[in-house]
C-alpha positions as CSV (number, residue, x, y, z in Angstrom):
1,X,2.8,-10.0,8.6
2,X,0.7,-8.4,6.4
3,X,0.4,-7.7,2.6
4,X,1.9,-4.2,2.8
5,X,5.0,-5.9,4.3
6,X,5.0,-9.0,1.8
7,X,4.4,-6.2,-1.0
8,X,7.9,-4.8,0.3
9,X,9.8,-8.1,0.4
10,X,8.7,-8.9,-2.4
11,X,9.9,-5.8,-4.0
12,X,13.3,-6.3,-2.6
13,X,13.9,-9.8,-3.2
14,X,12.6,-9.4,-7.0
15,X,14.7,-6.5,-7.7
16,X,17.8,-8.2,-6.3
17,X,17.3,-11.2,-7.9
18,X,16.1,-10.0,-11.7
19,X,18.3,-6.6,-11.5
20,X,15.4,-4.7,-11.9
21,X,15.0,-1.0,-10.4
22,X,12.6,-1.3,-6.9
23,X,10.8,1.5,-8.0
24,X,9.6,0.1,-11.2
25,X,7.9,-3.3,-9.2
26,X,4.5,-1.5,-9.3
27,X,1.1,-2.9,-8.9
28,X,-0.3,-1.8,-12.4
29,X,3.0,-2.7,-14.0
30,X,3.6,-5.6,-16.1
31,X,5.1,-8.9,-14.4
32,X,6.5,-9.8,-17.3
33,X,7.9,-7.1,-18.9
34,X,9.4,-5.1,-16.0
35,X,11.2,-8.1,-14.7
36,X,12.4,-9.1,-18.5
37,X,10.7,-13.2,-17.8
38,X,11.2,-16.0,-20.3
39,X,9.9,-19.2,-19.7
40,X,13.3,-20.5,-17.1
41,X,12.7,-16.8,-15.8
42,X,9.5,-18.2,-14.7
43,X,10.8,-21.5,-12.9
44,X,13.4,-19.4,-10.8
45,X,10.3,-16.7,-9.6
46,X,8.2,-19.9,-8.8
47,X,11.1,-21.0,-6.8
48,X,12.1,-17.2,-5.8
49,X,8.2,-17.2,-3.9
50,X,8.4,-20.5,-2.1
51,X,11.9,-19.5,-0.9
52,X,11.0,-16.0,0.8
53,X,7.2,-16.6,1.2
54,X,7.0,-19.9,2.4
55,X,4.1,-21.0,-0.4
56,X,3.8,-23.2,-3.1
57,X,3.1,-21.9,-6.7
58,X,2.9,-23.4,-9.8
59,X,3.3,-22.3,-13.9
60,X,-0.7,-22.3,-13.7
61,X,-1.3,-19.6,-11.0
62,X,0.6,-17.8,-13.4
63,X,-1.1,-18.0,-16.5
64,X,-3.4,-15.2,-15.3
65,X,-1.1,-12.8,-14.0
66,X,-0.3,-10.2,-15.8
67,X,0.2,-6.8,-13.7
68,X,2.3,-7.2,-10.0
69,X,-1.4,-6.1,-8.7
70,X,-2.3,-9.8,-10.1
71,X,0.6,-11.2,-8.8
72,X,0.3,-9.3,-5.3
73,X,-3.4,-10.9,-5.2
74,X,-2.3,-14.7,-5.5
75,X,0.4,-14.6,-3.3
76,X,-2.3,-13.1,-0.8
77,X,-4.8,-15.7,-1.8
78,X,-2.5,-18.7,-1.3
79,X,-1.7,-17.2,2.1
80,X,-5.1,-16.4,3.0
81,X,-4.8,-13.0,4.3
């Protein structure tokens, strides 16, 4: 599997999950504001990830993401693709 297919399931299981329009989950969006987060938001993505990508994330890998580019590059780094 490789990122172009995580970048799709991710897409899916994001918009499915925060009701969000697939087309808007796009790299130079914001995280945040596309998916509408608040801070229990945040607790049911970390869970969301290790759920349908098999990898452990915590609050503080997220204290730097800001676009789904950033958030596309640490789900690639914590699988080491």
């Amino acid at each position: 599997m490789g990122l172009g297919d995580i970048i799709e399931d991710t897409r899916d299981f994001l918009s499915e999950e925060f009701e969000v329009n697939r087309d808007l989950i796009l790299p130079e969006n914001s995280l945040k504001d596309t998916l509408d987060l608040d801070s229990l938001d945040y607790v049911d993505l970390v869970v969301l990830i290790e759920e349908n990508l098999n990898i452990k994330v915590t609050g503080e890998d997220f204290k730097e993401i800001e676009t789904f580019g950033d958030f596309y590059a640490l789900i690639q780094k914590k699988l080491s693709l």
